[in-house]
C-alpha positions as CSV (number, residue, x, y, z in Angstrom):
1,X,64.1,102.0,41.6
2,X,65.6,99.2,43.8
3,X,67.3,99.0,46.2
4,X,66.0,101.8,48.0
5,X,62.4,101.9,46.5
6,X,61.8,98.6,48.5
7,X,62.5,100.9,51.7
8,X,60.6,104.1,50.7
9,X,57.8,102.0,48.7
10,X,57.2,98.9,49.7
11,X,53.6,97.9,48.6
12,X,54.4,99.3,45.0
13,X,56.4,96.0,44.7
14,X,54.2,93.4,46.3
15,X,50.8,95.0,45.5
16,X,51.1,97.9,42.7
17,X,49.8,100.1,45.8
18,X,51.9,103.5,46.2
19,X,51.1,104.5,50.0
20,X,53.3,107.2,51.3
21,X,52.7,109.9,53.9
22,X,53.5,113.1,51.5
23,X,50.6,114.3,50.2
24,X,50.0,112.7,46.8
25,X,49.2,116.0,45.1
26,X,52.5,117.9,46.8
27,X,54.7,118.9,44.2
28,X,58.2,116.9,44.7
29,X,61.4,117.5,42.8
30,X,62.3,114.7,40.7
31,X,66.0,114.0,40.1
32,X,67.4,110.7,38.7
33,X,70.6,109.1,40.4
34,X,72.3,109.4,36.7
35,X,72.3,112.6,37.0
36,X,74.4,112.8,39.9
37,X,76.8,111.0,38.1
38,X,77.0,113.4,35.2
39,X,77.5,116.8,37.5
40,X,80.0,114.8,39.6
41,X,82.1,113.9,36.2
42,X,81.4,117.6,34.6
43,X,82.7,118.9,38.6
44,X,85.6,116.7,37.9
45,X,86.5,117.8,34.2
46,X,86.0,121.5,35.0
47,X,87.1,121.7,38.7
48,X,87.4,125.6,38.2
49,X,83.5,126.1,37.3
50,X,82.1,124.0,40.3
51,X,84.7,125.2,43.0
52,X,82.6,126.3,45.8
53,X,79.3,126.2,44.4
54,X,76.7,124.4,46.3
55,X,74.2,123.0,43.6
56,X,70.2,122.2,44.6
57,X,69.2,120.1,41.2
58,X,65.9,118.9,39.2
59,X,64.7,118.2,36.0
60,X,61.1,119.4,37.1
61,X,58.3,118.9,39.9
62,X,56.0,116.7,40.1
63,X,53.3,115.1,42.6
64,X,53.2,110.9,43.5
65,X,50.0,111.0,42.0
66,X,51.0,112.4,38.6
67,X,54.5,110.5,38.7
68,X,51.7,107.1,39.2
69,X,49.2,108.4,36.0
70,X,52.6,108.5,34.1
71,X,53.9,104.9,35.2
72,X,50.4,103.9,34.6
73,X,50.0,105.1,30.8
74,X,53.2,104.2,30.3
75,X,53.0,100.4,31.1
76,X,49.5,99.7,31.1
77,X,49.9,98.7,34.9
78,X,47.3,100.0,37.7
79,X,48.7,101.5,40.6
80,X,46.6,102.6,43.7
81,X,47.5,105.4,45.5
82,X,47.1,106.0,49.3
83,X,48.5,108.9,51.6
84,X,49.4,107.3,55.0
85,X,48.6,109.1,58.1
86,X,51.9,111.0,59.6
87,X,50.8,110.7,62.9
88,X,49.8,107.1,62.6
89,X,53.1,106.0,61.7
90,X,55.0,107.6,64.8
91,X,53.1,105.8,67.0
92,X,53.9,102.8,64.9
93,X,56.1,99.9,67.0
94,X,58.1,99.0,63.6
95,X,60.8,101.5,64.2
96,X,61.1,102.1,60.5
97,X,57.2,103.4,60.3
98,X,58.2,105.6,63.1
99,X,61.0,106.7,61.7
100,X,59.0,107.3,58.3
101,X,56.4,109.3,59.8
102,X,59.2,111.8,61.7
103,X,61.1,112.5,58.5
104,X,57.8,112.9,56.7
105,X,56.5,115.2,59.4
106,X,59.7,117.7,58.9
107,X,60.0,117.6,55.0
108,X,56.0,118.1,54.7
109,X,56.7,121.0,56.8
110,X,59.8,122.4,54.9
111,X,58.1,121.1,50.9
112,X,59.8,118.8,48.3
113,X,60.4,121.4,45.5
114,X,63.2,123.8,44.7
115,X,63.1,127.7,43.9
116,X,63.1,128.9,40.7
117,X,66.4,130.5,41.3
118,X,67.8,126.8,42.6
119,X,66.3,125.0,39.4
120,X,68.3,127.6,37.1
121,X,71.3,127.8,38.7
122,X,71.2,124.0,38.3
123,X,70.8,124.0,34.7
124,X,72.8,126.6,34.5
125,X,76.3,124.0,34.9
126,X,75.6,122.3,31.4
127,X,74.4,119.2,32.6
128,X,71.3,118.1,30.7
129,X,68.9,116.5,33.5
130,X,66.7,113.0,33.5
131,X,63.1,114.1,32.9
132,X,60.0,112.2,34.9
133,X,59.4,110.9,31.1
134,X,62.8,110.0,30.4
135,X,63.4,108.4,33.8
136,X,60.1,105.8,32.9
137,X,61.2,104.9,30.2
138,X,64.8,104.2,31.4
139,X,63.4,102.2,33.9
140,X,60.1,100.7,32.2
141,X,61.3,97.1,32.3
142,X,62.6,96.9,36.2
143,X,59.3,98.7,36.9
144,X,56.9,96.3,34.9
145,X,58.7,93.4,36.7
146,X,58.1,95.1,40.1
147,X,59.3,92.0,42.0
148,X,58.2,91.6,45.1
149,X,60.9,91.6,47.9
């Protein structure tokens, strides 16, 4: 969602076209900014069951193209999807393609999903995470408006 959507996802505003250089079949980890929220107030109540735990969390994985089916039935909007080139975008001249492709380059090489082991140990602090479904229809009307930026 916007702000940082425009920066990551540009076209999805202006054109309803979701072009990104991972893979659109790569599972990703979805997590919802609410939910940091919620483990940084349960860390704050509870102090004694977060101190030095470093948590990796998720409510599941998903792919851009299945996270674009599920916009799509939800809304009744068409979305394209496109997977840029990686090596296109570094030889870009906008710094910020460049820049894209790098990171892209590294995190298609290390994968956007958590272990197992990481997703329970997550789950395992109370915290009830934002699912893909949930998180749509959260944000179904800033996501029908799509304005363009």
């Amino acid at each position: 969602m916007p702000p940082s959507s425009r920066y990551q996802l540009p076209e999805l505003f202006a054109e309803h076209r979701l072009r990104n250089p991972i893979p659109m079949d790569a599972p990703i980890a979805h997590a919802d900014a609410d939910d940091v929220g919620r483990l940084a107030a349960a860390a704050f109540l509870e102090p004694e069951r977060f101190d030095k735990e470093v948590i990796a969390w998720a409510s599941e994985t998903i792919s851009l193209g299945e996270f674009a089916k599920r916009v799509e039935a939800a809304t009744g909007m068409s979305i394209e999807t496109e997977t840029l080139d990686v090596d296109a975008l570094k030889r870009s001249e906008d710094p910020l393609s460049a820049f894209k492709g790098i990171t892209a380059e590294f995190l298609n090489s290390q994968g956007y999903t958590l272990s197992d082991e990481q997703l329970s140990k997550g789950n395992s602090f109370g915290v009830r995470f934002t699912t893909v479904d949930e998180f749509i229809d959260k944000n179904k009307a800033r996501i029908v408006q799509l304005p363009s930026a």
